[in-house]
VEXDREN-2710 file (C-alpha; in Angstrom, 1 decimal):
% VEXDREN-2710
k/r/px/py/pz
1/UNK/36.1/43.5/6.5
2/UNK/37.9/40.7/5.1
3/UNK/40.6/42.9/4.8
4/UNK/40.8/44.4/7.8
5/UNK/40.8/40.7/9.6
6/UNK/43.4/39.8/6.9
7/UNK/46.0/43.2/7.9
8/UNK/45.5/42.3/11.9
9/UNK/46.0/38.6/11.3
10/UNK/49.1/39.5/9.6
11/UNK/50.7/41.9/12.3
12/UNK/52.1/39.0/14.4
13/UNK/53.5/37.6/11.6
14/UNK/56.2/39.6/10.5
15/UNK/58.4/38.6/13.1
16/UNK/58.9/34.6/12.9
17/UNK/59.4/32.5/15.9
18/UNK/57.0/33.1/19.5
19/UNK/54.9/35.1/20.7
20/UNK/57.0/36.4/23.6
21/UNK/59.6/37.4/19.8
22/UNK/56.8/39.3/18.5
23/UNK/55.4/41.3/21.2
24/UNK/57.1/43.9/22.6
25/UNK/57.7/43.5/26.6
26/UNK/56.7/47.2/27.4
27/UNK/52.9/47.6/26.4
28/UNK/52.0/50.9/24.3
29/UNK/51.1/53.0/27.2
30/UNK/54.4/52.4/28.5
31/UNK/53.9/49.7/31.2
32/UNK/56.2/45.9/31.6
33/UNK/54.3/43.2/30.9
34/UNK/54.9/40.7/33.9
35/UNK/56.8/38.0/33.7
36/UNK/54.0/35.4/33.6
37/UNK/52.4/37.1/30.7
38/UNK/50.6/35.5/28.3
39/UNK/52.0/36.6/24.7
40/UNK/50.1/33.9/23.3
41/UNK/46.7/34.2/24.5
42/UNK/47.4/38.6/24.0
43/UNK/48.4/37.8/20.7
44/UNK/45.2/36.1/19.7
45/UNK/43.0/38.6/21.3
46/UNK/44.8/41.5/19.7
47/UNK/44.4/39.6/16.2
48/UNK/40.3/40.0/17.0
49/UNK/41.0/43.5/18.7
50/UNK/42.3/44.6/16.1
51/UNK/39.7/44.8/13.2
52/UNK/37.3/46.2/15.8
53/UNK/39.9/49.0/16.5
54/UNK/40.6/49.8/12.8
55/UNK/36.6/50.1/12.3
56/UNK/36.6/52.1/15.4
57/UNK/39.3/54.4/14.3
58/UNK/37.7/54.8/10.6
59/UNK/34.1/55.8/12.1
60/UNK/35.5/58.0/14.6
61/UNK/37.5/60.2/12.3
62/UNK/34.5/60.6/10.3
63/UNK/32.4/61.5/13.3
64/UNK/34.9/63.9/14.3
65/UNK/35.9/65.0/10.8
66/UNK/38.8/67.2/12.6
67/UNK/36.7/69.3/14.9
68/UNK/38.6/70.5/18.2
69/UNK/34.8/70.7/19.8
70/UNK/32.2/68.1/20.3
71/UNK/28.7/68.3/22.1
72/UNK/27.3/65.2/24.0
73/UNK/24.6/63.4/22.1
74/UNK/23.1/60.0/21.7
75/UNK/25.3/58.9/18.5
76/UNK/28.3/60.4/20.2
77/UNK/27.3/58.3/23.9
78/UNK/27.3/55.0/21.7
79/UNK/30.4/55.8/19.9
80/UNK/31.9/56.1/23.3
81/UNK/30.5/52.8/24.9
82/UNK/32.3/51.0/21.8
83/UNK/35.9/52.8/22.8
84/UNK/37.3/55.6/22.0
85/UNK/40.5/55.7/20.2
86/UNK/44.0/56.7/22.5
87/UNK/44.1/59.8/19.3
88/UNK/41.0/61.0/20.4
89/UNK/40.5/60.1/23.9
90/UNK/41.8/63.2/25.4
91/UNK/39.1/65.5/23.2
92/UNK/36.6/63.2/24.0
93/UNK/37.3/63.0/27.7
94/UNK/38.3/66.7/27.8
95/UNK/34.5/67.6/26.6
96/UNK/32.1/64.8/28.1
97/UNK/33.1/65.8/31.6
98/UNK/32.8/69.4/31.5
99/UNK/37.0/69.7/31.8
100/UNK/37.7/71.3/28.4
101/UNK/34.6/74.1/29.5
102/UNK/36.6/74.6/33.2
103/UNK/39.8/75.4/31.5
104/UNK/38.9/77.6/29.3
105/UNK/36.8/79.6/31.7
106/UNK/39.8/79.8/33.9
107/UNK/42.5/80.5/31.7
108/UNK/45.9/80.1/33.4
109/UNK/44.6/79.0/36.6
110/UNK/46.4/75.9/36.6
111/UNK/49.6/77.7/36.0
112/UNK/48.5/80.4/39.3
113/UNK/48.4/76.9/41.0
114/UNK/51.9/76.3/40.6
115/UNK/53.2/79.2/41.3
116/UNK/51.2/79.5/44.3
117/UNK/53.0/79.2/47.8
118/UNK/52.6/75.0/48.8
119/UNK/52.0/73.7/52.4
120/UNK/55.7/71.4/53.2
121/UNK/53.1/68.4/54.6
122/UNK/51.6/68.6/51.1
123/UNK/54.7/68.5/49.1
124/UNK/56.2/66.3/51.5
125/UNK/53.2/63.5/51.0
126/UNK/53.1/63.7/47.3
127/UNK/57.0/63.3/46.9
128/UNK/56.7/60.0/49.0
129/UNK/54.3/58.9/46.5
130/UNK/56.1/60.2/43.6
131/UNK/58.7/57.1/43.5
132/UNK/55.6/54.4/44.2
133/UNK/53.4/55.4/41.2
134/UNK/54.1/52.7/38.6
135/UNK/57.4/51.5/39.1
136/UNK/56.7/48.9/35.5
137/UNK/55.8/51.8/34.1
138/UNK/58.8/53.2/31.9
139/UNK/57.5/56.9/31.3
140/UNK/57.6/57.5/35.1
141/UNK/61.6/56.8/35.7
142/UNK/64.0/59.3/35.7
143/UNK/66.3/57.6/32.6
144/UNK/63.1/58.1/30.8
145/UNK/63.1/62.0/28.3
146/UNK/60.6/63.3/29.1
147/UNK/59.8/62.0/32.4
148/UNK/56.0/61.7/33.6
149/UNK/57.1/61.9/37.0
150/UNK/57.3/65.6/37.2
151/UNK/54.5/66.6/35.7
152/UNK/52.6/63.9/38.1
153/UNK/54.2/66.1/41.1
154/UNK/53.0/69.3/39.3
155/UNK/48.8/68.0/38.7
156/UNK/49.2/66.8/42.3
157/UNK/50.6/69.5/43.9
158/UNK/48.3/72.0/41.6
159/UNK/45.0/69.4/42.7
160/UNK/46.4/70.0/46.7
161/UNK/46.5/73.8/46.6
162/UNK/42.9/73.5/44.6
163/UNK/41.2/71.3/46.8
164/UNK/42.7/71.6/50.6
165/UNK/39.6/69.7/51.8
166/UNK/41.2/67.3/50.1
167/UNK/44.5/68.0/49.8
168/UNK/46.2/64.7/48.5
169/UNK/45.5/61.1/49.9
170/UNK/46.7/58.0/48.4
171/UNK/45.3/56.4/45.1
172/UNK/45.0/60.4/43.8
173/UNK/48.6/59.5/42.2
174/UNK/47.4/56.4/39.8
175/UNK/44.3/58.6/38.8
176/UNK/46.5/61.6/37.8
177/UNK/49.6/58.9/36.4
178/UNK/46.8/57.9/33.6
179/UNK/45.7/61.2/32.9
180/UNK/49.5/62.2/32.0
181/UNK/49.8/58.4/30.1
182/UNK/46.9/59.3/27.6
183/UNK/47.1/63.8/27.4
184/UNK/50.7/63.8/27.6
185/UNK/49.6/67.3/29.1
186/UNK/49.8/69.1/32.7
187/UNK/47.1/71.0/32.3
188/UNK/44.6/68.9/30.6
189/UNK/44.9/66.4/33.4
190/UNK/44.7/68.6/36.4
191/UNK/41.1/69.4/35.0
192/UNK/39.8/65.9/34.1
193/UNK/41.2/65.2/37.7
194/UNK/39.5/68.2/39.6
195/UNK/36.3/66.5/37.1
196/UNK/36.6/63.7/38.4
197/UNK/37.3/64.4/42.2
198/UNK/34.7/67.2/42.6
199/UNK/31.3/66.3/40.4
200/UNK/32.1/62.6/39.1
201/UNK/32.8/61.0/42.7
202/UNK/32.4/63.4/45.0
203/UNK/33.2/62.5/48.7
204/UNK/35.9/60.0/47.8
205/UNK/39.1/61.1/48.6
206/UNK/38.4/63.8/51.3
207/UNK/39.2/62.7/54.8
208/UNK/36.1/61.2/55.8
209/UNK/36.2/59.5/52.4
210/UNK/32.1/59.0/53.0
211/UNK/31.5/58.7/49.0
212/UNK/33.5/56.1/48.8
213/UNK/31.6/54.5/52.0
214/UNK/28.9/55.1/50.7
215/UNK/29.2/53.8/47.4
216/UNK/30.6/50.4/48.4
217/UNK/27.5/50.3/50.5
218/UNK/25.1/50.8/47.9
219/UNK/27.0/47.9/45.9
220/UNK/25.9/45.8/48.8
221/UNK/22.6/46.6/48.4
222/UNK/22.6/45.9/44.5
223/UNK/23.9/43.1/44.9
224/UNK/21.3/41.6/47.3
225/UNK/18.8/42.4/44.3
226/UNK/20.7/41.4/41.8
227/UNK/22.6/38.5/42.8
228/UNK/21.4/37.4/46.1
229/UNK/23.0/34.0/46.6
230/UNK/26.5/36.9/46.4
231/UNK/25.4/38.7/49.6
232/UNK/24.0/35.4/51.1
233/UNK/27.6/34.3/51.3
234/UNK/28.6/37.7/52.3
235/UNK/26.6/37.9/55.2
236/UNK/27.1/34.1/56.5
237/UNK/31.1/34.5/56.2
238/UNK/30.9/38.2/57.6
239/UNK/32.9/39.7/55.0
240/UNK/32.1/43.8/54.6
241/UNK/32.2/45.0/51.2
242/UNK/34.9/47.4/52.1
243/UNK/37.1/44.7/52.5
244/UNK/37.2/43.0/49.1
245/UNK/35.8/46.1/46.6
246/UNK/37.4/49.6/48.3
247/UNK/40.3/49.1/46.0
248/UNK/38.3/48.8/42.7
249/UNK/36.1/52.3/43.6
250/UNK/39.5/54.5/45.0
251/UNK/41.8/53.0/42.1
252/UNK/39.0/53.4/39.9
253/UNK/40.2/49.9/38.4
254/UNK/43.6/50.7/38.2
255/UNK/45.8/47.8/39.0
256/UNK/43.0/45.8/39.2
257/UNK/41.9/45.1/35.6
258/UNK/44.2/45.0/32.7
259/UNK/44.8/48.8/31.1
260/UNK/42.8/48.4/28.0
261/UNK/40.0/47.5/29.9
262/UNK/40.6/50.5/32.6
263/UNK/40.7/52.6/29.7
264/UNK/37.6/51.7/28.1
265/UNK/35.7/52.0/31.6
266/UNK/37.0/55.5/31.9
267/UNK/35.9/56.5/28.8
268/UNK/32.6/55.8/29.6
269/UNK/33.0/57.0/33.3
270/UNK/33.9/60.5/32.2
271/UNK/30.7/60.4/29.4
272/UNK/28.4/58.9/31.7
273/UNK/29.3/59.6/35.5
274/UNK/30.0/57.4/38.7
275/UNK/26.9/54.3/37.5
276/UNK/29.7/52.7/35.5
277/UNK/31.8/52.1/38.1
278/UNK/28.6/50.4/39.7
279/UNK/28.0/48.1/36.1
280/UNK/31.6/46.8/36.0
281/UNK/31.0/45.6/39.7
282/UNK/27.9/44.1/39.7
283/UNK/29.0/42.3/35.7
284/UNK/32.0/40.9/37.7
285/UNK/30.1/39.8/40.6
286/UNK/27.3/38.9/38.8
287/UNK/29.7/36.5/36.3
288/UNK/31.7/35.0/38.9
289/UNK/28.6/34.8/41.4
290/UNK/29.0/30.8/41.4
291/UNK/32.8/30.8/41.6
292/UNK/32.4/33.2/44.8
293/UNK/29.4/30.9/46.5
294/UNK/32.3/28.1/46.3
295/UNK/34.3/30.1/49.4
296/UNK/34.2/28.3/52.4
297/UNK/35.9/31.4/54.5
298/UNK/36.5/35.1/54.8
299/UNK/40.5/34.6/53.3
300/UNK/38.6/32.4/50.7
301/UNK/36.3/34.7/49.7
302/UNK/39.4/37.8/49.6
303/UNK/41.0/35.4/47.2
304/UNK/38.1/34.9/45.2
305/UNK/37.8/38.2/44.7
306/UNK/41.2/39.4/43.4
307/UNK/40.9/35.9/40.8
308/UNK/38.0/37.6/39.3
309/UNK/39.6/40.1/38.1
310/UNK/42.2/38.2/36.1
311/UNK/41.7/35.9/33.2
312/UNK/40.1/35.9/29.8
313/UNK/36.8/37.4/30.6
314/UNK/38.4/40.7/31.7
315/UNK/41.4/40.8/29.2
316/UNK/38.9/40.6/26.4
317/UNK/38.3/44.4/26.9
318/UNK/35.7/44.7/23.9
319/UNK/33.5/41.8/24.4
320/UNK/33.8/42.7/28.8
321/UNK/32.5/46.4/27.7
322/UNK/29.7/44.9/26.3
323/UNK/28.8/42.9/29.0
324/UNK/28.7/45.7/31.6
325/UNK/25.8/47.1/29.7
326/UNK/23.9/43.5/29.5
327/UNK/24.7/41.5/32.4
328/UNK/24.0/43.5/35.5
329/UNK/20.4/44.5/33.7
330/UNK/18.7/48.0/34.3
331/UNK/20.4/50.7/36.8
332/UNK/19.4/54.5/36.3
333/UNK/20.7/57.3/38.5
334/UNK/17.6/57.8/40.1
335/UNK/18.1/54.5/42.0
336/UNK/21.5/55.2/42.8
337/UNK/20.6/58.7/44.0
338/UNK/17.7/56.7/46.6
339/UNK/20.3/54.3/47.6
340/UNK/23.3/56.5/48.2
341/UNK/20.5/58.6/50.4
342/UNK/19.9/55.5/52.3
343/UNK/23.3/54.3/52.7
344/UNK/24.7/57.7/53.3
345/UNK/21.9/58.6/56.2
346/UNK/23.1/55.1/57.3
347/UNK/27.0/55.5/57.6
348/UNK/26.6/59.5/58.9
349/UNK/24.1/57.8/62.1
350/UNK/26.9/54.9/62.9
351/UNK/29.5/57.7/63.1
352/UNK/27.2/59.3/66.1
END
């Protein structure tokens, strides 16, 4: 242990002078850190972060001991609440949601996809996006070999011609941008996306986008439980949770948390289904609850709401992850299931 603490102390000092001198300005997934960064605060986290995913790393390999196939168990579930490591993520993501068993049922479908005749509204929409889909991300410009940005038009356009129900809508571009950021493969990310989109959240980026209604909804509801002074203010400022949470459900956290921590909350969303997303909102909410009591206004409580995102609590990816499971207490499927009935029943009768 001593060791390991001794090898990730020592990282940042090979290179003498700041921290800003030491740490690279493009992050390892490819992204620009901003330019009010904070190297020094990232470098002492990363110093902690570091043992933990050297430990990580070591018990993984074992668990794995080079196997190309894994089935879900309990052992395997905890593993994956402590973080998976960006080696094995794609394996691990690949098998917990059912992807890697799609693809290999329907060999070459992806590629039929392609080659398939595509709508000029579809193609049209996605090659708007194209350009908009993490411009501080270096793997997605055009000077960059290889690019990501073509294979993000091929998942899309692929997803579109899958899916016309769905078809492609906004936010579906982040979603398939990480996918290519951690498989560095077409195909592999077209199934964790049609994963995702069709059994994981279901209803949220069709049209009518009433899953993600829905869901935002049933956050209200937990929230009234589980932090009630929260949905006090709410109510008395009349602030709908649409307004300051839609973006953490359709992003999926993207661009809202810092990547690390995105990543770790996916690796449990693809293991364990849509209840994470839940966890990580009700543990910020639940956290902040006396910061967010403070607003004295709707614009207040917006702002509020985009600060608690940001800041130690979130950066600290390992010690957040633990949290999610703690804080926000006990939430099993078969009260989301009653709740998303409720709320659903409710949302479909205001559309009469």
């Amino acid at each position: 242990m001593e060791k390991e603490r001794d090898t990730a102390t020592n990282w940042s000092r090979s290179v003498v002078g700041s921290a800003k001198d030491r740490i690279n300005s493009v992050d390892p997934y490819g992204f620009e850190r901003s330019e009010d960064f904070d190297y020094e605060s990232y470098e002492e986290m990363m110093s902690e972060y570091l043992v933990v995913l050297t430990r990580r790393s070591i018990k993984w390999s074992k668990l794995l001991k080079g196997k190309a196939k894994v089935q879900k168990n309990v052992k395997l579930k905890r593993f994956v609440r402590k973080g998976i490591p960006n080696a094995h993520r794609a394996l691990i993501w690949m098998a917990a949601s059912g992807a890697q068993e799609q693809m290999e049922k329907y060999p070459g479908y992806y590629q039929s996809l392609l080659r398939a005749q595509h709508g000029p509204k579809l193609l049209e929409t996605i090659c708007t996006d194209l350009n908009r889909t993490f411009p501080d991300n270096v793997q997605f410009r055009k000077t960059c070999s290889p690019c990501l940005q073509r294979a993000l038009h091929n998942v899309l356009l692929a997803y579109g011609h899958h899916n016309p129900a769905v078809g492609y809508c906004q936010g579906m571009n982040f979603i398939a941008g990480y996918l290519l950021i951690i498989t560095k493969d077409e195909e592999k990310s077209f199934w964790l996306m049609e994963a995702l989109l069709s059994r994981i959240l279901p209803d949220y980026y069709t049209p009518e986008m009433l899953g993600l209604k829905t869901d935002q909804e049933v956050l209200g509801e937990l929230v009234k439980v589980k932090a009630p002074t929260v949905w006090q203010t709410m109510v008395d400022h009349n602030v709908t949770w649409t307004l300051v949470v839609s973006r953490w459900f359709i992003c999926l956290y993207i661009d809202i948390l810092p990547v690390e921590t995105v990543l770790r909350i996916w690796d449990c969303l693809f293991y364990e289904g849509s209840k994470i997303l839940f966890r990580v909102a009700l543990t910020l909410i639940h956290h902040n609850q006396a910061l967010i009591q403070e607003a004295q206004s709707l614009p207040d409580i917006c702002q509020t709401f985009k600060q608690i995102t940001r800041g130690p609590f979130v950066d600290e990816c390992h010690t957040f992850m633990q949290k999610i499971f703690t804080e926000p207490g006990s939430l099993s499927m078969a009260t989301l299931t009653k709740l998303r009935a409720t709320c659903r029943s409710r949302i479909i009768a205001e559309q009469l």
